[in-house]
Backbone as JSON Lines, residues from 0, in Angstrom:
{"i":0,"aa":"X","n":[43.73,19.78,-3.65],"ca":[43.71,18.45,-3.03],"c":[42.35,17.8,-3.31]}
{"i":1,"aa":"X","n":[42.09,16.9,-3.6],"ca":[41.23,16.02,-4.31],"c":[39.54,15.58,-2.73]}
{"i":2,"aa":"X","n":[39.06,15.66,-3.06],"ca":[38.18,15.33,-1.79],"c":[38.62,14.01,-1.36]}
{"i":3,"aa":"X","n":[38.92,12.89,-1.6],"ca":[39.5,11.73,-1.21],"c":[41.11,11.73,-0.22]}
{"i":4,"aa":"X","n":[41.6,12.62,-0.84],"ca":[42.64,12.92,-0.08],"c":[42.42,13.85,1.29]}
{"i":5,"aa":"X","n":[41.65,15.1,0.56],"ca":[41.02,15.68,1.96],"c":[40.47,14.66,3.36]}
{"i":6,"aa":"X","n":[39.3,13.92,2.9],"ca":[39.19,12.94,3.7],"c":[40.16,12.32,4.54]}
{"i":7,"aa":"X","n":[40.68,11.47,4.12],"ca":[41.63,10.4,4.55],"c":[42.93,11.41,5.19]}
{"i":8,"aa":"X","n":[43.21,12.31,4.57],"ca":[43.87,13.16,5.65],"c":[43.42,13.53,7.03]}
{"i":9,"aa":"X","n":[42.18,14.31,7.18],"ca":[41.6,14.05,8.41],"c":[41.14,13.36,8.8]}
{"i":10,"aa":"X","n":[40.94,12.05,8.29],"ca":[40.88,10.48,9.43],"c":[42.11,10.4,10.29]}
{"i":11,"aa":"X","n":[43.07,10.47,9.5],"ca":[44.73,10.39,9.99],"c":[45.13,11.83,10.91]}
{"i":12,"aa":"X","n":[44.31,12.77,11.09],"ca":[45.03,14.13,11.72],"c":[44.23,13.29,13.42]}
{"i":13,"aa":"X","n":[42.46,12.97,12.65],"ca":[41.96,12.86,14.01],"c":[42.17,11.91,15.16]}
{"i":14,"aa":"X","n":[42.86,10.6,14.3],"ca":[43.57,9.71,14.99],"c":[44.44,10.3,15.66]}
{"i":15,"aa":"X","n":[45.48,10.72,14.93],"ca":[46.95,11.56,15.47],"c":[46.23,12.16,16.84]}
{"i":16,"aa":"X","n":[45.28,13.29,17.29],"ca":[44.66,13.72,18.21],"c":[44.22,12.98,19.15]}
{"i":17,"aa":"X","n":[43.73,11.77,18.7],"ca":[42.93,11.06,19.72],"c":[44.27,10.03,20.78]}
{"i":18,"aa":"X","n":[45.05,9.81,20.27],"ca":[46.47,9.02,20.07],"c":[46.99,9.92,21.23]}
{"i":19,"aa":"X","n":[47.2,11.28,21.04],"ca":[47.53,12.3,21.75],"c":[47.01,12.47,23.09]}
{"i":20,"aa":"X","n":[45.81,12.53,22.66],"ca":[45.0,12.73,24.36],"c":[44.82,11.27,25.02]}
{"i":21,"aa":"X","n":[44.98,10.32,24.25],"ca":[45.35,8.8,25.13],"c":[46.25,9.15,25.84]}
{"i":22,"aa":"X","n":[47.44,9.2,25.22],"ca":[49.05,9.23,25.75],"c":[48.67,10.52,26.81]}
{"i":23,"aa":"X","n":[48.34,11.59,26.73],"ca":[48.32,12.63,27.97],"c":[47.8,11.86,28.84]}
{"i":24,"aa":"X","n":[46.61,11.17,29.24],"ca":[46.08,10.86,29.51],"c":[46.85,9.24,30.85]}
{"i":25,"aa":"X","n":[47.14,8.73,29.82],"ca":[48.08,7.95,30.25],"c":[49.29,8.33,31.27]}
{"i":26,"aa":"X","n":[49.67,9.88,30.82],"ca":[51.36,9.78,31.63],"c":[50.09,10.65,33.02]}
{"i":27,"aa":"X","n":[49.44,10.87,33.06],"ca":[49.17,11.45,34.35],"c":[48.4,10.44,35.08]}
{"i":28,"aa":"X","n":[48.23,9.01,35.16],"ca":[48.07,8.56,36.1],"c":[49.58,8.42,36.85]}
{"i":29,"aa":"X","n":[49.05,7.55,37.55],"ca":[50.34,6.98,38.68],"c":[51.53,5.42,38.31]}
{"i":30,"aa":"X","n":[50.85,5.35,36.78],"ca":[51.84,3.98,36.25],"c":[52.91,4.68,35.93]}
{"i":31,"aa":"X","n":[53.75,3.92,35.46],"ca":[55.24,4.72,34.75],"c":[55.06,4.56,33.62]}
{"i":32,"aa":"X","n":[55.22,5.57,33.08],"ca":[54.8,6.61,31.76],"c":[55.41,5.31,30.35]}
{"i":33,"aa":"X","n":[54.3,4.82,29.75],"ca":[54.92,4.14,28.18],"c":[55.74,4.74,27.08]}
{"i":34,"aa":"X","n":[56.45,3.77,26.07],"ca":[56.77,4.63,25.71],"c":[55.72,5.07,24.56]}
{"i":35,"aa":"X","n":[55.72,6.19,24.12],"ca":[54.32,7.19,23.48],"c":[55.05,6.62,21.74]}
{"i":36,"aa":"X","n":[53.63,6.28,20.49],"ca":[54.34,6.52,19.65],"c":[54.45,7.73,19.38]}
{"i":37,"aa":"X","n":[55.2,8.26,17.84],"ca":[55.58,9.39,17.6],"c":[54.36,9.63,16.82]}
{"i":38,"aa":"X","n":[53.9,10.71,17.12],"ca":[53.36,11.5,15.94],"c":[53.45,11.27,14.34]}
{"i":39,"aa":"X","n":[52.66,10.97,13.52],"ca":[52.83,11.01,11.88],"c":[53.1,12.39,11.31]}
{"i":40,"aa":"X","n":[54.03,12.14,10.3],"ca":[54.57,13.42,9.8],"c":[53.49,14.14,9.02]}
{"i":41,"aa":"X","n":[53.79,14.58,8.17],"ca":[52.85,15.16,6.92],"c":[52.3,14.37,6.11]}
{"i":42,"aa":"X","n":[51.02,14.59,6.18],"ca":[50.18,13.34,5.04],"c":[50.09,13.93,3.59]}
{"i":43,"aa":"X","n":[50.6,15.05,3.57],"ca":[50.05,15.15,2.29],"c":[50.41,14.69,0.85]}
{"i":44,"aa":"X","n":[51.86,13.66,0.96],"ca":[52.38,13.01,-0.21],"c":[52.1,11.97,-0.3]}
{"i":45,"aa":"X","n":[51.03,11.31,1.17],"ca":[51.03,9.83,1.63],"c":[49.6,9.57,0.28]}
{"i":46,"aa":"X","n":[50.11,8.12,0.09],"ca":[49.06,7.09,-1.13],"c":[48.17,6.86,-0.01]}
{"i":47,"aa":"X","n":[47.01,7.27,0.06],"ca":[45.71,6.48,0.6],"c":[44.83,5.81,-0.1]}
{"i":48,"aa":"X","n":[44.83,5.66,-1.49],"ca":[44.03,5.15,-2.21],"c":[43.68,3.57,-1.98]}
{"i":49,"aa":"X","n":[44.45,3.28,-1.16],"ca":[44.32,1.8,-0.65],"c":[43.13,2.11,0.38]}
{"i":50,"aa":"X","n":[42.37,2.96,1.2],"ca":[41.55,3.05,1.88],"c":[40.53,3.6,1.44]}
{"i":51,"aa":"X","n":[40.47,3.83,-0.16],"ca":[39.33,4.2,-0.15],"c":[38.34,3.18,-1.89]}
{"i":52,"aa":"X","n":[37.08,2.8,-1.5],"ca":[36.7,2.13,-2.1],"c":[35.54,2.52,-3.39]}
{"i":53,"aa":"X","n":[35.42,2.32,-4.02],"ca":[34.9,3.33,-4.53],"c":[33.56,2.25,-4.53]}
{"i":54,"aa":"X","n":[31.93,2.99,-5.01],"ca":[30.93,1.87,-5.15],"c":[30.52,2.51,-6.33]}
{"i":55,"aa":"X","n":[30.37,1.45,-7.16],"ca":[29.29,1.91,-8.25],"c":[27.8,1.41,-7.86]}
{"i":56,"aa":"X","n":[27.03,3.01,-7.89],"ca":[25.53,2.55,-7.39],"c":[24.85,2.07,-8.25]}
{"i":57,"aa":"X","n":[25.01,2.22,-9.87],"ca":[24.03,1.26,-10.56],"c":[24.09,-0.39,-10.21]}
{"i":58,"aa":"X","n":[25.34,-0.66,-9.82],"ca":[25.24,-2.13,-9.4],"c":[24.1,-2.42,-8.63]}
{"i":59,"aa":"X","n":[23.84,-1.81,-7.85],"ca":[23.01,-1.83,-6.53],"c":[22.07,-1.37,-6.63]}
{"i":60,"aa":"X","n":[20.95,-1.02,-7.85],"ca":[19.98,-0.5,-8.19],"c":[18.95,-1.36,-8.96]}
{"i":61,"aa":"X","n":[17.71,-1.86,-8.52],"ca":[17.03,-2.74,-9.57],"c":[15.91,-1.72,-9.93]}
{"i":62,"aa":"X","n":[15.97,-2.17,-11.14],"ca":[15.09,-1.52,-11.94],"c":[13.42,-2.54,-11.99]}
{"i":63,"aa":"X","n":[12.16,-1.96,-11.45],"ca":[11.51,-2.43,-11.62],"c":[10.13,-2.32,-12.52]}
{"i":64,"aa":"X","n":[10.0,-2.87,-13.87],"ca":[8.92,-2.51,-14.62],"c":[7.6,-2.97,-14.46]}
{"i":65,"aa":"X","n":[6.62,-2.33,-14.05],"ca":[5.29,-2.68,-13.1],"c":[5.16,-3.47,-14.7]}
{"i":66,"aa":"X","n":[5.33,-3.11,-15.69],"ca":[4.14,-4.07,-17.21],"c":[5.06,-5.41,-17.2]}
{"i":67,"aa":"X","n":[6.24,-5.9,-17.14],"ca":[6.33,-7.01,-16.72],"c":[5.47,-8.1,-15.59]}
{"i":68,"aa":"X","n":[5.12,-7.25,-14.34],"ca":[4.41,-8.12,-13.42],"c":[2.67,-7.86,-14.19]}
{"i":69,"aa":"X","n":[2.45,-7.15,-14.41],"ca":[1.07,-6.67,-15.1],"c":[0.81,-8.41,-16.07]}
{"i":70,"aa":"X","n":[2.12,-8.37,-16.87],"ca":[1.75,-9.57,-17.8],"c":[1.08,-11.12,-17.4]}
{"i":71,"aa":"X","n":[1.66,-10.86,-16.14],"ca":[1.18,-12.48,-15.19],"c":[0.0,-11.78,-15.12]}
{"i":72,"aa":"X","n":[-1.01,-11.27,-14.66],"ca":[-2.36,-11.35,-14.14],"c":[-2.87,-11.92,-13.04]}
{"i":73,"aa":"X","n":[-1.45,-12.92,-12.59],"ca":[-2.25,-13.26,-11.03],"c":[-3.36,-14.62,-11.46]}
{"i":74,"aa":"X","n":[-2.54,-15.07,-12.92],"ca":[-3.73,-16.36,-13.28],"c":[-3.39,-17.55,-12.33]}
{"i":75,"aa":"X","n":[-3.95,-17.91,-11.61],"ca":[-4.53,-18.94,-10.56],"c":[-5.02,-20.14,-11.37]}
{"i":76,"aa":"X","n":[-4.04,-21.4,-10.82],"ca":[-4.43,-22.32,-11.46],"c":[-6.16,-22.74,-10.86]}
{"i":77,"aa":"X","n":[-6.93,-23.1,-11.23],"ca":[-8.2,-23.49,-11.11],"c":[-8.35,-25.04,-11.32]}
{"i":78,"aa":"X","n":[-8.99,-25.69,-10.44],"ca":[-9.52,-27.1,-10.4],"c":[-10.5,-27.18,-11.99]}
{"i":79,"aa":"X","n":[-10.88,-26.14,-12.4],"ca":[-12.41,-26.54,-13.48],"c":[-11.45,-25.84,-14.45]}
{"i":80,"aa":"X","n":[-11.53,-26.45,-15.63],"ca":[-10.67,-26.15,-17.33],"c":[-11.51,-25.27,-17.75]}
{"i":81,"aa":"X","n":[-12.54,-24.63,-17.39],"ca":[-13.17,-23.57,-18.25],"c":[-13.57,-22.48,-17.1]}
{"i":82,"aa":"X","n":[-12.25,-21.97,-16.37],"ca":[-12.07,-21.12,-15.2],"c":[-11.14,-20.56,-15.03]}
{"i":83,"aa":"X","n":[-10.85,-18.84,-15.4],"ca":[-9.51,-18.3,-15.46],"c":[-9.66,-17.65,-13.95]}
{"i":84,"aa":"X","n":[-8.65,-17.73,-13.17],"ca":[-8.8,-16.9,-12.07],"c":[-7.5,-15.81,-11.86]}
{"i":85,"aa":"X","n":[-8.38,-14.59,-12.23],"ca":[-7.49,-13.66,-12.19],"c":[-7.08,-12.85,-10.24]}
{"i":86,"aa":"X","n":[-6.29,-13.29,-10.4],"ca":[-6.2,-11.97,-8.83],"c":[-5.79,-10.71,-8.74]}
{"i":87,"aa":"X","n":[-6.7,-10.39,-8.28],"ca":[-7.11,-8.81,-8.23],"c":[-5.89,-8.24,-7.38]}
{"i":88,"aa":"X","n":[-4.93,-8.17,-6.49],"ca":[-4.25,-7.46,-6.24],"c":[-2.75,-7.4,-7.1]}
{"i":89,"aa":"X","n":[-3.05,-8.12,-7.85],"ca":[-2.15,-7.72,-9.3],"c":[-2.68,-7.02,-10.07]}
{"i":90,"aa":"X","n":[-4.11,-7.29,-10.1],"ca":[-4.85,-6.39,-11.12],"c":[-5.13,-4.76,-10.77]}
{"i":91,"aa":"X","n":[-5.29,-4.66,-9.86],"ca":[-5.69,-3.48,-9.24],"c":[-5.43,-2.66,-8.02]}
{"i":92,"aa":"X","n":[-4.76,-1.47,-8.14],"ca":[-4.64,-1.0,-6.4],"c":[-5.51,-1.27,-5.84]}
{"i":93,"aa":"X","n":[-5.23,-0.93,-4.23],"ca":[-6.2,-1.0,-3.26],"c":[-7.42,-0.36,-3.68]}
{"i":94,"aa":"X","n":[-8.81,-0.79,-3.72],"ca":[-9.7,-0.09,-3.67],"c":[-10.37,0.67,-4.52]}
{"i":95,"aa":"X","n":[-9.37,0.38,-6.07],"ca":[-9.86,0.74,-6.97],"c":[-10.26,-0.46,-8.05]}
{"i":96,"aa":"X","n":[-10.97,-0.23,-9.19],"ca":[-11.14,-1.01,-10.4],"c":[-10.66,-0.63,-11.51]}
{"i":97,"aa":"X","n":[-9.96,0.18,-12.08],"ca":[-9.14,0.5,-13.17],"c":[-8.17,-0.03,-13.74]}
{"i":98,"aa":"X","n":[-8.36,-0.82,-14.65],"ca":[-7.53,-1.94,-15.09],"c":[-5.93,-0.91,-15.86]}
{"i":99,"aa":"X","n":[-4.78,-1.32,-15.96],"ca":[-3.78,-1.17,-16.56],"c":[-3.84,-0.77,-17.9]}
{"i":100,"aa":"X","n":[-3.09,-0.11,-18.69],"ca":[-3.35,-0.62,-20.02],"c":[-2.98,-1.35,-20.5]}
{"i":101,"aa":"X","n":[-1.81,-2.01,-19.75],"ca":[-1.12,-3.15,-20.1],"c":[-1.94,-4.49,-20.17]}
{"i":102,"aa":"X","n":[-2.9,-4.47,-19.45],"ca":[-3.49,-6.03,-19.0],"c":[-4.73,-6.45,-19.89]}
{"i":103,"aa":"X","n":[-5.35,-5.36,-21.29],"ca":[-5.87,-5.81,-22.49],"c":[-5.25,-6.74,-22.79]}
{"i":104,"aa":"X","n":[-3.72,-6.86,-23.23],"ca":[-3.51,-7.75,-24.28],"c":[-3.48,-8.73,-23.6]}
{"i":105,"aa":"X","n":[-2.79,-8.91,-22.11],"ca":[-2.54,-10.14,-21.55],"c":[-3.86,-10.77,-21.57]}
{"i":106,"aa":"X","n":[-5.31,-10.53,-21.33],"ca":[-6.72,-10.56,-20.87],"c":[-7.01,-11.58,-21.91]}
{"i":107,"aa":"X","n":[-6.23,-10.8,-23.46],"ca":[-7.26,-10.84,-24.62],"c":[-6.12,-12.96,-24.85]}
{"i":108,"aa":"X","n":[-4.96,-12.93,-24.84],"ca":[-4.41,-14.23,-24.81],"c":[-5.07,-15.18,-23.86]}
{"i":109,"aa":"X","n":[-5.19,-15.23,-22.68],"ca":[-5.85,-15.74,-21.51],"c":[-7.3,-16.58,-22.04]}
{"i":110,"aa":"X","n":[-7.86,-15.61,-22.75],"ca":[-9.18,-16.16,-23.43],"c":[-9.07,-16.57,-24.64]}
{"i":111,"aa":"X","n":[-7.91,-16.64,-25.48],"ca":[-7.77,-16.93,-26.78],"c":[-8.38,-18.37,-26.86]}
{"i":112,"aa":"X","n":[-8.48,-19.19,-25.9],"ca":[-8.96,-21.16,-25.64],"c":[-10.83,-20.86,-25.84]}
{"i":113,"aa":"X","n":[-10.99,-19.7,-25.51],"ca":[-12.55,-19.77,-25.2],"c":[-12.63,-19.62,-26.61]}
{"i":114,"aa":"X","n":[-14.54,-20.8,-26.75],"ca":[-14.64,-20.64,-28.26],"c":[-15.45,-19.63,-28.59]}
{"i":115,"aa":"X","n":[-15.42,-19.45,-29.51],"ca":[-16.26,-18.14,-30.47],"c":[-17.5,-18.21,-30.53]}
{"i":116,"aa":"X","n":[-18.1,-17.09,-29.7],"ca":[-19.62,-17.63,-29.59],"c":[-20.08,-17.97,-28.22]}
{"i":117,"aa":"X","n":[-19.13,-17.87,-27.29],"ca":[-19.52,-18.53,-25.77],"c":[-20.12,-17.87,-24.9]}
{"i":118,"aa":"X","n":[-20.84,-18.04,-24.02],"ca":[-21.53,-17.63,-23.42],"c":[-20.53,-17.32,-22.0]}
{"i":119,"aa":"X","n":[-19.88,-16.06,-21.57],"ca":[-19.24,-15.78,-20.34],"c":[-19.48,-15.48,-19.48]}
{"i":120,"aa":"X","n":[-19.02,-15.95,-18.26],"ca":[-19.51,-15.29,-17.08],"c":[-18.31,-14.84,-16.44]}
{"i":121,"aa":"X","n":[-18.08,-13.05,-16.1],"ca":[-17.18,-12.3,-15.68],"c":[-17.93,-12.08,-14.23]}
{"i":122,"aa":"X","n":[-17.18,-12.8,-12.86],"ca":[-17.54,-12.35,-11.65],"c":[-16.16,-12.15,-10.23]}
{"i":123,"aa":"X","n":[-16.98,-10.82,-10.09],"ca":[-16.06,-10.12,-8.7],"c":[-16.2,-10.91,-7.77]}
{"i":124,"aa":"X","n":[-15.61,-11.04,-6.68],"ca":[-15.32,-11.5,-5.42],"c":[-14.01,-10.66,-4.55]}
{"i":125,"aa":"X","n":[-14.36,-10.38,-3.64],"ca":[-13.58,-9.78,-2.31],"c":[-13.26,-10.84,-1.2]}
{"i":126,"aa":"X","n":[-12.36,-10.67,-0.47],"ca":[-12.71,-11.16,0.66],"c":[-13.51,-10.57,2.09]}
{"i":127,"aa":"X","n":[-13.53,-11.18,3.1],"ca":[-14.43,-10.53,4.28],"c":[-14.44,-9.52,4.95]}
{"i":128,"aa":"X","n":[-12.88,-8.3,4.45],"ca":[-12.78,-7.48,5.27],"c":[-13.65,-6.27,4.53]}
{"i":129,"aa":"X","n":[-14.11,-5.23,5.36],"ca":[-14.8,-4.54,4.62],"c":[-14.02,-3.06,4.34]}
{"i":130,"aa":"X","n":[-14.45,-2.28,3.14],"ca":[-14.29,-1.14,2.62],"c":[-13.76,-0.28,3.65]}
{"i":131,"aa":"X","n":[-12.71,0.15,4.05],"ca":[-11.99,1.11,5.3],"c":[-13.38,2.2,4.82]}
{"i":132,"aa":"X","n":[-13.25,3.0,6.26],"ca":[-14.05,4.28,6.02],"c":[-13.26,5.36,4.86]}
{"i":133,"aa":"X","n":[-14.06,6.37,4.66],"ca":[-14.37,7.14,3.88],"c":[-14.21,6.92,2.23]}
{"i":134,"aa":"X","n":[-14.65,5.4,1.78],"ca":[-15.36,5.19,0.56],"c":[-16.51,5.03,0.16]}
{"i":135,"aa":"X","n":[-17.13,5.07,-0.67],"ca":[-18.48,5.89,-0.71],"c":[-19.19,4.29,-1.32]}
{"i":136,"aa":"X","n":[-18.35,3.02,-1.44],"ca":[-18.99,1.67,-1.81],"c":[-18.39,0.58,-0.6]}
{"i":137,"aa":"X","n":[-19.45,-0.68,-1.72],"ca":[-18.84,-1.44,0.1],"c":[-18.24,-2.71,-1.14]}
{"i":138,"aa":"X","n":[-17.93,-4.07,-0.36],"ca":[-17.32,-5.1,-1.07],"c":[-17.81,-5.46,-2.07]}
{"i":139,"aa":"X","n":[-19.26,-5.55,-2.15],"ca":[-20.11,-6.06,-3.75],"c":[-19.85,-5.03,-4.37]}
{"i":140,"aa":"X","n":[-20.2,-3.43,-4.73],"ca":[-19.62,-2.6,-5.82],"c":[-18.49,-2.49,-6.07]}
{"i":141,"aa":"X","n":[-17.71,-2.95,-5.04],"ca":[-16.26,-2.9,-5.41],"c":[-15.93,-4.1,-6.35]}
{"i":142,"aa":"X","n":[-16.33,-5.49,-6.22],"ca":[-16.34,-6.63,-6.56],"c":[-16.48,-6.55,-8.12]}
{"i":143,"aa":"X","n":[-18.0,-5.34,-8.37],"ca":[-18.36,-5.82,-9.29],"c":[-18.36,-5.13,-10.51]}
{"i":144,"aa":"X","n":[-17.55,-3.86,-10.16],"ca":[-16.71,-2.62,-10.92],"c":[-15.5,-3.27,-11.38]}
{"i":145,"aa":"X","n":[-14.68,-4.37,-10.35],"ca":[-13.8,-4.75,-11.32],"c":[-13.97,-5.58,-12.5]}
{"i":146,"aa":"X","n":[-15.13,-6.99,-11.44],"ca":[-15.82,-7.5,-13.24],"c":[-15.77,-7.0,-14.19]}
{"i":147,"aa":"X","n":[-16.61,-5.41,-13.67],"ca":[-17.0,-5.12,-15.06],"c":[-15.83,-4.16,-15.84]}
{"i":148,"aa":"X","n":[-14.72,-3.92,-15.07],"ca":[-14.05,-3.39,-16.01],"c":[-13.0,-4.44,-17.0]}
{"i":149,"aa":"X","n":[-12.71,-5.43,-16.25],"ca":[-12.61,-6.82,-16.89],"c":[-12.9,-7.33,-17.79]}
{"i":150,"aa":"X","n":[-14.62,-6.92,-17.89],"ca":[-15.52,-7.91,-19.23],"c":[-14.99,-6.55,-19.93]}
{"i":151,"aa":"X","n":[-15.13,-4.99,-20.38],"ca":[-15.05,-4.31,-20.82],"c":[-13.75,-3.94,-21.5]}
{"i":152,"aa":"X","n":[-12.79,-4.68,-20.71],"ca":[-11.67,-5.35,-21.88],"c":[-11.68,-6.2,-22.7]}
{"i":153,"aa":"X","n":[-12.32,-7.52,-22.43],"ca":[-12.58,-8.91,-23.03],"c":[-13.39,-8.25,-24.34]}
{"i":154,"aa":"X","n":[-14.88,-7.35,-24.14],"ca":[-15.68,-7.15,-25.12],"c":[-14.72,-6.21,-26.33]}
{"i":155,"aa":"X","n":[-13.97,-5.62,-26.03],"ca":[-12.97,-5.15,-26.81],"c":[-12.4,-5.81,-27.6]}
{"i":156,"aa":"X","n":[-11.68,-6.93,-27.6],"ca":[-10.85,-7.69,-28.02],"c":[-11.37,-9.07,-28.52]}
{"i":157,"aa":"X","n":[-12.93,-9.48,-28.11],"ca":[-13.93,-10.57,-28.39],"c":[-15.04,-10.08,-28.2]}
{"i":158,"aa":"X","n":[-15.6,-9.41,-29.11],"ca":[-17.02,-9.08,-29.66],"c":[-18.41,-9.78,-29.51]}
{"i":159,"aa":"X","n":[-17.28,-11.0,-29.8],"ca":[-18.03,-12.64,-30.23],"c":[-18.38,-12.84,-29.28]}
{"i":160,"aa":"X","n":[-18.2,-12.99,-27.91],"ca":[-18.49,-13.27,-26.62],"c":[-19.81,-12.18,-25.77]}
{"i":161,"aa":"X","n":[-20.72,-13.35,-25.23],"ca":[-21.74,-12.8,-24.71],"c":[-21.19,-12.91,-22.78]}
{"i":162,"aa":"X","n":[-21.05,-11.63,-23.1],"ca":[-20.67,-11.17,-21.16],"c":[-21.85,-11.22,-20.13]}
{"i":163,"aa":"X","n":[-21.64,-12.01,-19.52],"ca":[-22.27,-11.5,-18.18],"c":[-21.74,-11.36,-17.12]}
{"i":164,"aa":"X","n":[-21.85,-10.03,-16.18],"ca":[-21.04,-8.9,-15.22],"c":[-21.53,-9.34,-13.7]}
{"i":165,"aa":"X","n":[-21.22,-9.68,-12.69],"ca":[-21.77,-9.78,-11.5],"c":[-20.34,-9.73,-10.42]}
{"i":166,"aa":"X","n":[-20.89,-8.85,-8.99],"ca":[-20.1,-9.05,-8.04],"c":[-20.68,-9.47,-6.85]}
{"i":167,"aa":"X","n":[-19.83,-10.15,-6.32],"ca":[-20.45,-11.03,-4.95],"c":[-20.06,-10.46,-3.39]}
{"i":168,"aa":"X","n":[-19.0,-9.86,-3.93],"ca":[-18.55,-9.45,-2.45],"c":[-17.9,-10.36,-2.08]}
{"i":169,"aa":"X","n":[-18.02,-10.8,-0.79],"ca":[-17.38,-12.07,0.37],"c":[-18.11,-12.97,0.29]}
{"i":170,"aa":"X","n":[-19.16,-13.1,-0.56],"ca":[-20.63,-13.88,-0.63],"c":[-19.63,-15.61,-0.82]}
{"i":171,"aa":"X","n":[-18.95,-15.27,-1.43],"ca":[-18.59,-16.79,-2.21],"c":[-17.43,-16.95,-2.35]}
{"i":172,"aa":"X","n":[-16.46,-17.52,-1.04],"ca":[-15.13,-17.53,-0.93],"c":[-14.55,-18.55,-1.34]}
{"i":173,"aa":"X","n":[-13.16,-18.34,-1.87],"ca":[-12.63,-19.33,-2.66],"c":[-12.17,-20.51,-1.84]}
{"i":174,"aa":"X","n":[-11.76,-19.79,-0.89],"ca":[-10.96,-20.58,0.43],"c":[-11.29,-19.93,1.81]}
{"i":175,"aa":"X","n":[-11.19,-20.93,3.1],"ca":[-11.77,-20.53,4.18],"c":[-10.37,-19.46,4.57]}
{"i":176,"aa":"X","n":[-11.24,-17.88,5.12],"ca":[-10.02,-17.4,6.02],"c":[-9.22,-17.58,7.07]}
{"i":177,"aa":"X","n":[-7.98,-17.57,7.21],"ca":[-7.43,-17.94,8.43],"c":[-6.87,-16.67,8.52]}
{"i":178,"aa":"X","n":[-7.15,-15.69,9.83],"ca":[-6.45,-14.44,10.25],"c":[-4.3,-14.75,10.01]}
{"i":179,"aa":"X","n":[-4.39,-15.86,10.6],"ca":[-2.82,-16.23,10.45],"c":[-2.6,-16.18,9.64]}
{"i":180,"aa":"X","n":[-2.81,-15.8,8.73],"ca":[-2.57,-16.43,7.06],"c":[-2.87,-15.62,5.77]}
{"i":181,"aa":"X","n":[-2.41,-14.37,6.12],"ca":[-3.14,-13.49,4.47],"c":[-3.23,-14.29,3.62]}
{"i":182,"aa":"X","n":[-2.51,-14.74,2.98],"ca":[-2.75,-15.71,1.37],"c":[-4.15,-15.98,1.35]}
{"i":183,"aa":"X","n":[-4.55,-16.68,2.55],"ca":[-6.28,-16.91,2.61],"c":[-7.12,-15.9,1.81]}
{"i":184,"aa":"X","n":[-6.87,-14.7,2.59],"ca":[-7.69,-14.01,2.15],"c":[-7.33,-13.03,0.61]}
{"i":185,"aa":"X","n":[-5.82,-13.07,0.38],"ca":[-5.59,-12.96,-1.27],"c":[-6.56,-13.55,-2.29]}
{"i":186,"aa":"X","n":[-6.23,-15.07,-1.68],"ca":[-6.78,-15.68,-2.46],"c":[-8.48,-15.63,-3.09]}
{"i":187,"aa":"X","n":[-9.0,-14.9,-2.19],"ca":[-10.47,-14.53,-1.93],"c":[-11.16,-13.57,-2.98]}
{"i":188,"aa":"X","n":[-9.86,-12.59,-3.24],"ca":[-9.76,-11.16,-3.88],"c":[-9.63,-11.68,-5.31]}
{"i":189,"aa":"X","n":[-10.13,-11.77,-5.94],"ca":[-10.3,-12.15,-7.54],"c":[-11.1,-11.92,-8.18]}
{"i":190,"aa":"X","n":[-11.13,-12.13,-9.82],"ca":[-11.88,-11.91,-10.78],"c":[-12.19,-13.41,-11.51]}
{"i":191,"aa":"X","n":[-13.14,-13.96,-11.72],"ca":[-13.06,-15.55,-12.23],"c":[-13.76,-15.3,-13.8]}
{"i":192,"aa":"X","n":[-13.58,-15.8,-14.77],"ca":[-13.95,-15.78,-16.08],"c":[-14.17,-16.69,-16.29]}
{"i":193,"aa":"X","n":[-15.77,-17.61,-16.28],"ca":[-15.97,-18.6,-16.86],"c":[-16.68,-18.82,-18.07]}
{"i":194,"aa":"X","n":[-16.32,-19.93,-18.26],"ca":[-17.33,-20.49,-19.93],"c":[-17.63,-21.7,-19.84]}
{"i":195,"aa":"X","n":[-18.25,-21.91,-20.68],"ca":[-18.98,-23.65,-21.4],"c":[-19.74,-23.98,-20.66]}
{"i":196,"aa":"X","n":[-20.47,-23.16,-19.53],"ca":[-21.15,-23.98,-18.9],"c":[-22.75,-23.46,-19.4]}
């Protein structure tokens, strides 16, 4: 007997039982006794396949490839044309600076506008909350480890380009925090790549 049939057979035995102890149940009060249905015969020739549904779980499964989201970078449109603003919680887990390997090439397109020869400025920024305990840095080394692992892609891929590495910490927020409001402080958490100036 097929496990589907097993099943659905004992849905139908335990009904039959429960059906049973209603009806006992029933003739011993003090109403006058209903009439009881009958009992179901033998299930075992009965079609249940109408009760049972089958799911296919790949339907219901998304597949998610972190180097697709890697490819955005979290570039932030910027008020100033010679200002890439990368955000760092695309770029980087919590608390670390170790860039992807995926996010060279995206890095190295991003800057393809900057001209040859430019003078860059690669700088960290955090927002105000500070380093949970037991890390051994606070918001500026953190800030400025990602810079620099940042420029240390760029110098890879543009030679030509004179880097300069700095982190600020909370020193220099993009936008004021509002506790109501993470995005505020997302927005805070970045890497900015400027030129021409």
């Amino acid at each position: 007997m097929s496990n589907r049939n097993l099943l659905a057979r004992r849905g139908l035995v335990g009904l039959s039982a429960g059906v049973l102890v209603f009806a006992a149940t029933a003739g011993a009060s003090a109403d006058p006794v209903q009439d009881q249905p009958s009992a179901p015969g033998d299930t075992d020739g009965a079609d249940h396949s109408s009760f049972v549904v089958d799911i296919n779980a790949p339907e219901f499964v998304v597949d998610i490839n972190p180097t697709d989201f890697v490819m955005e970078l979290g570039n932030s449109e910027s008020e100033d044309e010679e200002v890439i603003v990368l955000e760092t919680d695309i770029l980087f887990p919590a608390m670390e600076w170790e860039l992807p390997a995926e996010a060279g090439s995206r890095l190295t397109e991003l800057v393809e506008e900057v001209p040859e020869g430019s003078q860059v400025q690669v700088h960290g920024h955090t927002d105000s909350n500070p380093v949970p305990d037991g890390h051994d840095f606070d918001n500026e080394v953190l800030s400025g480890n990602r810079a620099q692992a940042v420029a240390d892609s760029l110098a890879e891929s543009r030679p030509d380009l004179t880097l300069e590495v700095a982190g600020f910490g909370e020193a220099q927020p993009a936008v004021t925090e509002d506790p109501e409001d993470p995005s505020t402080y997302a927005a805070n958490r970045r890497v900015e790549i400027r030129y021409g100036e």
